[in-house]
N, C-alpha and C positions, 0 to 999 in steps of 0.2 A: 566522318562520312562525306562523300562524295557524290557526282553524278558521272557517269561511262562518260559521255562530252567535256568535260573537265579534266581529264588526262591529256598527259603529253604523251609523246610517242617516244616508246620505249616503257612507258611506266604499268603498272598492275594495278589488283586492283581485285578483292574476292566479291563478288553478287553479294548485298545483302537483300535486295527487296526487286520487283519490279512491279511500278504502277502502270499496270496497261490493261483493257478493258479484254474480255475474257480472249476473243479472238487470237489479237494481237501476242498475248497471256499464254498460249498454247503455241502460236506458231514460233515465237522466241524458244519456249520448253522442248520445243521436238528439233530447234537449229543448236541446241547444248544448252542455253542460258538458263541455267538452275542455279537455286540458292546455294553457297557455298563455294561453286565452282573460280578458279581463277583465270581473270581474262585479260587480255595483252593488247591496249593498243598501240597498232603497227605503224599506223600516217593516217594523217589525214589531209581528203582533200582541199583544194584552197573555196575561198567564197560558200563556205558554211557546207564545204559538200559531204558525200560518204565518208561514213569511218573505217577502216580495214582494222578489222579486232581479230584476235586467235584465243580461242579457246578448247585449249588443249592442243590438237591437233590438226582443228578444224580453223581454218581463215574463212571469215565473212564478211560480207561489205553489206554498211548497215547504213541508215540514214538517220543524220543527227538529231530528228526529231523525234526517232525510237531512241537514240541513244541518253536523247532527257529522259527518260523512263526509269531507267537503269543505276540505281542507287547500290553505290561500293562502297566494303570497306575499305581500312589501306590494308598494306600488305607488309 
């Protein structure tokens, strides 16, 4: 197990959990981030900045502090 922030770029990585309070919880659910699904981080930026992830089809730019939330399996 892993956290979404802890990937390199290029690497994967399946949802297993997200800890975010229920808000946060729904707006990730309705941008794709569901249990199960596999997500691709693409780069990130420098000085702690967004993460550019894909999942599935969809690219998002996220911020690294949602992206501690975000517990993966490997792949």
């Amino acid at each position: 197990m892993t956290i979404l922030n802890n990937l390199q770029p290029g690497e994967h990585g399946i949802i297993h959990a997200i800890h975010a309070e229920q808000a946060l919880h729904q707006r990730l659910n309705a941008m794709g981030f569901r249990i199960g699904k596999k997500i691709e981080l693409i780069r990130r930026a420098s000085f702690n900045g967004p993460l550019h992830v894909r999942i599935g089809a969809t690219d998002i730019i996220m911020r690294d502090v949602e992206a501690k939330r975000i517990q993966l399996q490997a792949v």
